[in-house]
Phi, psi and omega in degrees: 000148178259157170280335186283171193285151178320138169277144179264338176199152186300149186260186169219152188243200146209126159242117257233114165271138187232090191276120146206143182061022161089015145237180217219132168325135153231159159238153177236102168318142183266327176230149193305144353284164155085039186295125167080030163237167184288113188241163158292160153306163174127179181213235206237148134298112190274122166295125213111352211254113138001182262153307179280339194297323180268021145251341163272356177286288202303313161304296167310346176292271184329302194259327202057051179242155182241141192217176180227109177235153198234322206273138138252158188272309188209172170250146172254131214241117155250135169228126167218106159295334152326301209257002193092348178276122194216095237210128120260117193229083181281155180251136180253133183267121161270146163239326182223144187231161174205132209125076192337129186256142213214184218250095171253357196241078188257334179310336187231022173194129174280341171204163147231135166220160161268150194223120182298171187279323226261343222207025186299141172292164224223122308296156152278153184277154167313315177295338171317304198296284164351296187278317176282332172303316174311293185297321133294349173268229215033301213271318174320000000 
């Protein structure tokens, strides 16, 4: 469950899959929603904000890294009526970054690792689940 109050309407989101050499950026989240599973970068959208403008914010945020996003790979749906939560997250495929991605954030994220695709780690975030899912109808 989250402390924020229940939604009245969907919120919107953004993430970043960050590829390089056939493994994929992850954070392991600290806080609801998905507190301790492994997620992509990214957030929330500011009113006014592109959609690509707010995943290279987040990521610079996140990573202190700088990306370009272009790609989009997939949209990602989190709804748990239960929790009150109702999240649209389009996701962008990254390939090149610039710049050591590195924990700028340990108040909202407990780790960063690269994860081979074929080897993800337990638990996952939606977007995660998403973004692979993509990225195999991709290859196929």
């Amino acid at each position: 469950m989250t402390d924020a109050p229940a939604a009245t309407e969907p919120r919107l989101g953004c993430g970043a899959a960050i590829l390089q050499q056939g493994r994929i950026l992850l954070l392991q989240r600290r806080r609801p929603p998905e507190a301790g599973a492994w997620s992509l970068p990214g957030g929330k959208v500011d009113l006014f904000e592109t959609v690509q403008a707010a995943v290279e914010r987040e990521v610079f945020e996140e990573l202190g890294i700088a990306i370009r996003a272009h790609d989009l790979l997939c949209v990602m749906n989190h709804i748990e009526p239960e929790a009150g939560l109702h999240w649209v997250a389009p996701v962008y495929l990254v390939t090149k970054h610039e710049g050591a991605p590195r924990l700028c954030e340990p108040d909202k994220h407990a780790g960063l690792a690269w994860f081979a695709l074929d080897a993800l780690p337990s638990p996952l975030a939606r977007s995660v689940v998403a973004a692979a899912e993509a990225l195999e109808a991709r290859s196929a």
